[in-house]
SETI-308657 format. One line per 10 residues: number of its first residue (from 1); for each residue z, x, y of C-alpha. Coordinates in nm, 4 decimals, padded with zeros to 6 digits. Layout:
<recs>
NUM) Z X Y | ...
</recs>
This chain:
<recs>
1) 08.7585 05.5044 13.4865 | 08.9029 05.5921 13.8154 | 09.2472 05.4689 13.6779 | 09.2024 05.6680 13.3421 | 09.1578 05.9916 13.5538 | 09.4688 05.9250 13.7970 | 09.6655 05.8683 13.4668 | 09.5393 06.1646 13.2780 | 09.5589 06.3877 13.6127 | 09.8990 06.2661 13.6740
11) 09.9808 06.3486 13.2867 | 09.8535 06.7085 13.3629 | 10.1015 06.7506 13.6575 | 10.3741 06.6744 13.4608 | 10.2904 06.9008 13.1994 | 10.2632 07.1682 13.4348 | 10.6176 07.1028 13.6015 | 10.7753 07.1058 13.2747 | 10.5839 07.4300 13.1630 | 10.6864 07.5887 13.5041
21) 11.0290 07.5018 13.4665 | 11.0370 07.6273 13.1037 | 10.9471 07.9149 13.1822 | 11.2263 08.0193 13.3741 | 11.5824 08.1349 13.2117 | 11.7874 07.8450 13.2098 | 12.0887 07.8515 13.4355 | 12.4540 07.8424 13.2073 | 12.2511 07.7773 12.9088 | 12.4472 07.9634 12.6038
31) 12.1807 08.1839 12.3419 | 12.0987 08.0608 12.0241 | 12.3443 08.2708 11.8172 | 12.6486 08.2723 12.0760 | 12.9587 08.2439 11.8379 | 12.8286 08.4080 11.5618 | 12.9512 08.7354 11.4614 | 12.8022 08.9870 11.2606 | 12.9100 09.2920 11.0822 | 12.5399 09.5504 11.0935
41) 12.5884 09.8316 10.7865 | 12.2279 09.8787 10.8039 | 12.0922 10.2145 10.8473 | 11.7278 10.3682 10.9024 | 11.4797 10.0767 11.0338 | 11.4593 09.7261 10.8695 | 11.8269 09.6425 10.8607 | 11.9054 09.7549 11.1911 | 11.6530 09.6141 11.3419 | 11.6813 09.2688 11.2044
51) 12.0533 09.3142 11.3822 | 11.9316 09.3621 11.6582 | 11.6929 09.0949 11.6701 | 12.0432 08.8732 11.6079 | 12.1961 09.0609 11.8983 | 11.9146 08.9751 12.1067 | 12.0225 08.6437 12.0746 | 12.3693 08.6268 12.1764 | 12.5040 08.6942 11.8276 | 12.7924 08.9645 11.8621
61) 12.6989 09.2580 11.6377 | 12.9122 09.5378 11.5562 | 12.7569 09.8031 11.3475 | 12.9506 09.9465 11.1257 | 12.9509 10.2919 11.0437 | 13.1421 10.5948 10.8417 | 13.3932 10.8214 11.0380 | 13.1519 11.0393 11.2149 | 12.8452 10.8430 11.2765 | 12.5702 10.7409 11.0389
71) 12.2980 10.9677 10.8959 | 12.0196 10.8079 11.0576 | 12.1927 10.9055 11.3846 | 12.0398 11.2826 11.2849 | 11.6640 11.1646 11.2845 | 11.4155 11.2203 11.5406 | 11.2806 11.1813 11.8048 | 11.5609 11.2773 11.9900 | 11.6061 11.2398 12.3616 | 11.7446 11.5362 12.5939
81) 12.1008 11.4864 12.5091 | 12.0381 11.4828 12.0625 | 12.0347 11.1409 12.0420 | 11.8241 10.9709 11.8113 | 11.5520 10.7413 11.9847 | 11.5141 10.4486 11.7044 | 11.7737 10.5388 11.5072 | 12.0118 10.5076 11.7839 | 11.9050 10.4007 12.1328 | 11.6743 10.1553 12.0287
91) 11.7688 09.9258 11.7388 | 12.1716 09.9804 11.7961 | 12.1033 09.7612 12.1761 | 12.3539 09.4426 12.2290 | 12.5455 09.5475 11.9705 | 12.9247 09.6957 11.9351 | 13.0204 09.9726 11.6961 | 13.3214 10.0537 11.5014 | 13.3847 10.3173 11.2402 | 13.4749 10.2140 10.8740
101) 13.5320 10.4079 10.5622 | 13.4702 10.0997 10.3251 | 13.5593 10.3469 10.0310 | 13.8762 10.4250 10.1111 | 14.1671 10.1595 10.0027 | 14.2922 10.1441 10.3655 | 13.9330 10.1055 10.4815 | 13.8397 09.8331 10.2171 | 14.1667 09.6170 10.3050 | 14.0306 09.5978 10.6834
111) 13.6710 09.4810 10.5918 | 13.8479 09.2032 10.3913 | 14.0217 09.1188 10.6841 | 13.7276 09.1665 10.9011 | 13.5531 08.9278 10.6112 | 13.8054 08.6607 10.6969 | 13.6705 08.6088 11.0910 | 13.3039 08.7101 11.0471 | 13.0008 08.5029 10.9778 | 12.7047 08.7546 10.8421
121) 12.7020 09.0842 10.6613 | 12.3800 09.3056 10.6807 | 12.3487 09.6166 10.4869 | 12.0678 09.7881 10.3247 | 12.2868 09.9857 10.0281 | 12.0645 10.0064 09.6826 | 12.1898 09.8240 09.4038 | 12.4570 10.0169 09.2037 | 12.5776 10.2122 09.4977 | 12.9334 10.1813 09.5750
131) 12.9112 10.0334 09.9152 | 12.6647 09.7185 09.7241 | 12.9339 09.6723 09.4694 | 13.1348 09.5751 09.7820 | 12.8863 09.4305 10.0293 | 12.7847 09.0827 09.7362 | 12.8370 08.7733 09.7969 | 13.0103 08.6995 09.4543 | 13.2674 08.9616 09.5637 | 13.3065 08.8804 09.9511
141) 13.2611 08.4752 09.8824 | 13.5752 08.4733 09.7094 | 13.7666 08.6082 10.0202 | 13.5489 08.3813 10.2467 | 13.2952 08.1335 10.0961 | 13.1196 08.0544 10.4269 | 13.0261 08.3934 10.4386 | 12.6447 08.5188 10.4725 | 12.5589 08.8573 10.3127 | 12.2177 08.9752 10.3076
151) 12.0924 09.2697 10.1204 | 11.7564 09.4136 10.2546 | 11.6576 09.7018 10.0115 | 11.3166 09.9001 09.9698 | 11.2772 09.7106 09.5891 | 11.5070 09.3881 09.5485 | 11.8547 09.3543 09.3112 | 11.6098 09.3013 09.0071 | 11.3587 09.4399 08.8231 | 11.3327 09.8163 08.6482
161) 11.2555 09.9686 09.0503 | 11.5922 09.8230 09.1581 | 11.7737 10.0963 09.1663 | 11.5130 10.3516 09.3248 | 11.5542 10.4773 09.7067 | 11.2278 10.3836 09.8965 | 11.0463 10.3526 10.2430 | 10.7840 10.1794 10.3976 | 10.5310 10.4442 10.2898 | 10.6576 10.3740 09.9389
171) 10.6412 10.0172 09.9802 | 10.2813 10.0648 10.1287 | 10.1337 10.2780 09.8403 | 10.2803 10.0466 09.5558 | 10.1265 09.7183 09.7169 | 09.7576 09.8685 09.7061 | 09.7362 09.8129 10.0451 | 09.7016 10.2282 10.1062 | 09.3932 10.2435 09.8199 | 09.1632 10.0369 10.0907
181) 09.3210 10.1756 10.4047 | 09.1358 10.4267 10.5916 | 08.7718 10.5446 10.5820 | 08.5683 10.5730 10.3379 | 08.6039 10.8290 10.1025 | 08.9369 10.9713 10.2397 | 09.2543 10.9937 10.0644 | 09.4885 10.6650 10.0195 | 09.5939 10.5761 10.3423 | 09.9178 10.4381 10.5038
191) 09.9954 10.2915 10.8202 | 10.1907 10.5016 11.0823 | 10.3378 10.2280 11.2000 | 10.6450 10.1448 11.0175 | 10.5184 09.7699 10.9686 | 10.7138 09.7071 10.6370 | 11.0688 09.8034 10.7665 | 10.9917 09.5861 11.1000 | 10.8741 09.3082 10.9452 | 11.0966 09.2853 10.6899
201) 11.3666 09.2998 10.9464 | 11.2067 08.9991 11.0715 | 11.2337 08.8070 10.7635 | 11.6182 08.9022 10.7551 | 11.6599 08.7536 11.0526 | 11.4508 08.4676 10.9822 | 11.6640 08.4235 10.6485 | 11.9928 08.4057 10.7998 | 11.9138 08.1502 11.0677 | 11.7976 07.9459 10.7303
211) 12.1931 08.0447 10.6007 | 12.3352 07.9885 10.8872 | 12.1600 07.6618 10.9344 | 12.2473 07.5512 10.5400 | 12.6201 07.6591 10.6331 | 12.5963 07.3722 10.8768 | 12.4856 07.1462 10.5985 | 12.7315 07.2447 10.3261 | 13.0238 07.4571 10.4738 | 12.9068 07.7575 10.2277
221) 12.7086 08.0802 10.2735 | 12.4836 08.2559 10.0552 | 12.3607 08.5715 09.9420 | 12.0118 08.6908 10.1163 | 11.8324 08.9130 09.8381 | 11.5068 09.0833 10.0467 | 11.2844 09.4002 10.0559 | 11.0189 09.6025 10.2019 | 10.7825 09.5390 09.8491 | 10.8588 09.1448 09.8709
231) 10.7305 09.1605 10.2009 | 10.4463 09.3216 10.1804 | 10.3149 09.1778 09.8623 | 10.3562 08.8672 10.0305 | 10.1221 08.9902 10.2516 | 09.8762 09.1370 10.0287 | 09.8218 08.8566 09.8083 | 09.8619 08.5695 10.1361 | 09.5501 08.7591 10.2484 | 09.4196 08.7268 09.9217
241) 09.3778 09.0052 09.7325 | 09.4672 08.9452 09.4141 | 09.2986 08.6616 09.4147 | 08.9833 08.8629 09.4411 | 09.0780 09.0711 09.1419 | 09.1928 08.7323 08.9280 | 08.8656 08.5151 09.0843 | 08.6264 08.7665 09.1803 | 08.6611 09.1004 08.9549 | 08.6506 09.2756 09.2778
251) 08.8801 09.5693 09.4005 | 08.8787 09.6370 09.8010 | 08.7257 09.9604 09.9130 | 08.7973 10.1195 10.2011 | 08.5870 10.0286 10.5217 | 08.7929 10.2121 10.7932 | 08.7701 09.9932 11.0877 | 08.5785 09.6988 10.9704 | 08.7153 09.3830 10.8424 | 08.6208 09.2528 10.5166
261) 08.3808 08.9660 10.5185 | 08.2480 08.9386 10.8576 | 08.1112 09.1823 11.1084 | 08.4209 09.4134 11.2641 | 08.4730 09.7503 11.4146 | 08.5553 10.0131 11.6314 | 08.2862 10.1463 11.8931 | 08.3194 10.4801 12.0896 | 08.2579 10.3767 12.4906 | 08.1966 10.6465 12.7561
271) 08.5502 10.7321 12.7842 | 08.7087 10.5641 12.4712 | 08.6826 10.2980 12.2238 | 08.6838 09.9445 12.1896 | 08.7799 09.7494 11.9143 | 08.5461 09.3975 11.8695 | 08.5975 09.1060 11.6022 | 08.2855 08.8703 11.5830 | 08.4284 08.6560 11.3388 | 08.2123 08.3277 11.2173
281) 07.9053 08.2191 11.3837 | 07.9883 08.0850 11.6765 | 08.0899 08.4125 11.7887 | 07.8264 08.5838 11.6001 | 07.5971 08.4570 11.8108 | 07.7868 08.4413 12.1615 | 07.7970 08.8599 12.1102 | 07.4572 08.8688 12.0309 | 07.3614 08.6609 12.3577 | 07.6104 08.9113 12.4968
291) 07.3488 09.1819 12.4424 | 07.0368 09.0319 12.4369 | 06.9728 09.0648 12.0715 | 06.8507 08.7520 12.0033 | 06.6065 08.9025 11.7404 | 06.9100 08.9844 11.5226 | 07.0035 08.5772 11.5550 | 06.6786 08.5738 11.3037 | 06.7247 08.8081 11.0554 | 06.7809 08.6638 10.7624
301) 07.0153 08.9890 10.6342 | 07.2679 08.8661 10.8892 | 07.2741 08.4685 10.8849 | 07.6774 08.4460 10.7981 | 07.9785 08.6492 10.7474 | 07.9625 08.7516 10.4342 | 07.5912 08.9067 10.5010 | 07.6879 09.0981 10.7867 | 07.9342 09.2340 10.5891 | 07.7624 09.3459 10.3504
311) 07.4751 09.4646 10.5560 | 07.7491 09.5922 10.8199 | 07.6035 09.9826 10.8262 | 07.2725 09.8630 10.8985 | 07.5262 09.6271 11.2393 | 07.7482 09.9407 11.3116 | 07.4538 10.2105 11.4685 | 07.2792 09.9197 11.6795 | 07.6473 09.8247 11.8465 | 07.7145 10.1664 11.8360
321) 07.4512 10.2629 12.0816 | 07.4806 09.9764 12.2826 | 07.8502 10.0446 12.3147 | 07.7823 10.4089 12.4243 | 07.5685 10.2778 12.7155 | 07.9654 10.1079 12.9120 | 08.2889 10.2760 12.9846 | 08.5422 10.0491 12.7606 | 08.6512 09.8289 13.0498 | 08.2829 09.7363 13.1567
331) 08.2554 09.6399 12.7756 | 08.5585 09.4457 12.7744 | 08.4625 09.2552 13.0742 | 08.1189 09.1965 12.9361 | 08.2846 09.0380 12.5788 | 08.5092 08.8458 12.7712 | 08.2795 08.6965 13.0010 | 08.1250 08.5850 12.6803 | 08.4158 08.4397 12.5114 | 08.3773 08.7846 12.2023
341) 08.7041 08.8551 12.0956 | 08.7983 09.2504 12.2110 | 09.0587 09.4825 12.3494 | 09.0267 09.8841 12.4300 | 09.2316 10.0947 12.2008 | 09.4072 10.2410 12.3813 | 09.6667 10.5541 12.3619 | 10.0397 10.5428 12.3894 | 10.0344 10.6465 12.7407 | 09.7704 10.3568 12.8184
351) 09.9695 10.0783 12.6320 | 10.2515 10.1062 12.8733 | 10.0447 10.0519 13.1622 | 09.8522 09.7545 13.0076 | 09.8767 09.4868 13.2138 | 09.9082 09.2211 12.9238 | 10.1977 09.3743 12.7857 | 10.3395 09.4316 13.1432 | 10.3067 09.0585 13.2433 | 10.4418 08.9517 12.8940
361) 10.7712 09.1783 12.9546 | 10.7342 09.3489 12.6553 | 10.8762 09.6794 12.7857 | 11.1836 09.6502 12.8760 | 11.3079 09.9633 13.1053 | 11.6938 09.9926 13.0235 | 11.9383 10.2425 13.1797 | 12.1040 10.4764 12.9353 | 12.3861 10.7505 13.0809 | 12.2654 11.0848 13.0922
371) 11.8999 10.9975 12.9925 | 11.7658 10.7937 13.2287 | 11.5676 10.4367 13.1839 | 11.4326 10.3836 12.8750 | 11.1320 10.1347 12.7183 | 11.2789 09.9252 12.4951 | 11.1335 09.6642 12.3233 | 11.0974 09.3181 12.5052 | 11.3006 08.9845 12.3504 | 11.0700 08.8150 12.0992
381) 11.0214 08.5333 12.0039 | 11.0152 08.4053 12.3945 | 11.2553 08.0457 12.4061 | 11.2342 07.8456 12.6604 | 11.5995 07.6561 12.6782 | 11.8125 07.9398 12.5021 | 11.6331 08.3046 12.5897 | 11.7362 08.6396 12.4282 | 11.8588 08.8858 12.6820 | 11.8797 09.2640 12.6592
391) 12.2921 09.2804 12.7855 | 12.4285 09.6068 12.6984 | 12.2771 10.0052 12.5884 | 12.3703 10.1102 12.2402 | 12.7212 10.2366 12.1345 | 12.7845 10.5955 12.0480 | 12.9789 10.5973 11.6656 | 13.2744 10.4170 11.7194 | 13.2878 10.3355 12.0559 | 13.4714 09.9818 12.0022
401) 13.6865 10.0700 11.7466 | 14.0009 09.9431 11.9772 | 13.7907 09.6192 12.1197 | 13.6455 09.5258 11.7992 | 13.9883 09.5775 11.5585 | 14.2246 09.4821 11.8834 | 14.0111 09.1404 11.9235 | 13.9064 09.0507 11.5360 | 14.2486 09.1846 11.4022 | 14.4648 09.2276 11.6743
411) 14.5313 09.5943 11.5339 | 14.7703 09.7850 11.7736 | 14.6679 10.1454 11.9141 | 14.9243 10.2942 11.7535 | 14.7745 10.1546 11.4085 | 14.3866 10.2469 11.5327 | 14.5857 10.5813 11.6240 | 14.7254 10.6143 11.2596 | 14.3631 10.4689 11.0846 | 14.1815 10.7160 11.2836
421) 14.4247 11.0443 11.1483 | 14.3253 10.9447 10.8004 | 14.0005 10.9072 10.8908 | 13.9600 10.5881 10.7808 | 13.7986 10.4618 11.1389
</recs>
């Protein structure tokens, strides 16, 4: 036994070397995407961000934008000196940026140079608009079949919506997902948070690792066909609801803060609110020890998910009361002394103090001339041999032209000169 221990212990302390050294940036260890370059036409949220996420990790992304700047450069928020927060600051970080009037004859005879040396093309132009004619794959491949175009669009290349401009909001309210949002009663609700366009970006990026990975396989690329309504009916029916319109006959109603099918909500402390998630029995009844209740572990009304979801307004004004008697951090500690999944809600302001998010680098300050240091988002997903790095601040519209064309094309200055009077760069 004493043998099995040493063994086991010694096991442990290996584990824990390794985990200490992986978590540590790797000394002259190249990023995941180092080599790979990438030509960003995206504009607004999902495709820009899905570029960055690339950029993140070491891929070297130049966005691409008309003479001038793009229009999502003149969307707030703006910081002191008119520049757009997200639009700009934010998702354009790591990357390089040229200007390129693709509809110009000049213009479209440098992307298909530019289509000769580069590896992925991300743009979010809807089908039928000029620009998509240009940015496909069975128009591009035959200039370079190894390259990678992906199309991220609110609706898809097909289908009678294909054609339509859209948001997230859009994408929200078509899904069904803003019919059972918000409380009872209340119009159709949709999520502030821009969760379609970010996650959608996500899956862009996701996809071209897969192309880039299949290029490796086959020498060929591929067109990428996504958008924000994929995504989000992906999520819709993965959390299965309409398979409880096909199985069940049963629409969702709107519950504001609860979840559906077990006992879930929002309770206002003495200087705030708490969110708590007693999901499944086991933690049914470690919140109920939590508070003493034990006669509620009897009632017959609340005996498994489903029940106390059903009975949850009978739940919510006993919790609720309880809940009023701590501030939100002496209920937190009380929940997670007793293993009941919680977390404060907290503001903006509060979020960027959490220590969580602090210790998990997930605010990343960032110098920016004339503004100041900015929070940017930290590097997801976290790697431990080949880490994403936040390198450089976002270019102003067509701040590389001459590093970009002089190093891809080997254009002279007197040509970028020339391109620029036309204003074709």
């Amino acid at each position: 036994m004493k043998s099995a221990h040493k063994a086991r212990k010694g096991g442990e302390d290996i584990l824990r070397s390794q985990a200490a050294t992986w978590t540590k940036s790797p000394e002259n260890s190249a990023p995941a995407l180092e080599g790979i370059r990438v030509l960003d036409f995206g504009r607004y949220m999902a495709c820009p961000y899905a570029a960055m996420l690339l950029a993140d990790m070491g891929a070297d992304v130049v966005r691409v934008e008309p003479p001038g700047g793009a229009d999502d450069r003149l969307m707030g928020p703006f910081t002191p000196t008119g520049e757009s927060i997200p639009y700009s600051i934010i998702s354009g970080r790591n990357k390089r940026g040229i200007t390129l009037s693709i509809r110009k004859e000049e213009g479209l005879e440098i992307l298909h140079q530019l289509i000769r040396v580069v590896d992925v093309i991300l743009h979010n132009f809807a089908p039928g608009a000029p620009e998509a004619k240009i940015l496909c794959y069975d128009y591009l491949g035959t200039i370079n079949p190894r390259i990678i175009v992906l199309s991220l669009t609110a609706f898809g290349k097909t289908g009678p919506y294909a054609q339509r401009p859209g948001f997230d909001s859009i994408a929200q309210g078509i899904s069904s997902m803003m019919s059972w949002a918000g409380l009872p009663g209340n119009p159709p609700t949709r999520t502030p948070l821009a969760v379609l366009d970010f996650s959608t970006g996500v899956f862009a990026a996701y996809s071209t690792a897969l192309c880039l990975l299949n290029r490796e396989k086959t020498g060929l690329g591929q067109e990428v066909d996504t958008s924000l309504l994929d995504t989000v009916i992906s999520f819709v029916a993965a959390q299965g609801v309409a398979a409880e319109v096909r199985i069940l006959d049963y629409e969702r109603p709107q519950v504001g803060n609860h979840s559906y099918y077990n006992f879930s909500d929002s309770f206002r402390t003495k200087d705030g609110w708490v969110m708590i998630n007693a999901i499944g029995n086991k933690i049914w009844s470690r919140l109920l020890n939590a508070f003493s209740l034990s006669e509620l572990a009897e009632d017959t009304r609340f005996q498994s998910d489903m029940l106390r979801f059903e009975n949850r307004a009978l739940l919510q004004p006993i919790f609720s009361k309880l809940a009023g008697n701590y501030t939100s951090d002496e209920l937190v500690e009380t929940l997670e002394k007793a293993r009941v999944p919680c977390g404060k809600i907290n503001t903006p302001r509060q979020m960027m103090e959490d220590p969580q998010i602090r210790a998990r680098e997930m605010l990343a300050d960032f110098e920016y001339p004339g503004i100041g240091m900015i929070p940017l988002p930290g590097i997801i997903p976290k790697l431990s041999r080949t880490p994403g790095q936040i390198r450089k601040r976002a270019p102003k519209p067509g701040e590389d032209n001459e590093e970009v064309y002089t190093q891809y094309l080997g254009l002279s200055k007197d040509r970028l000169r020339q391109l620029k009077s036309d204003n074709v760069i």
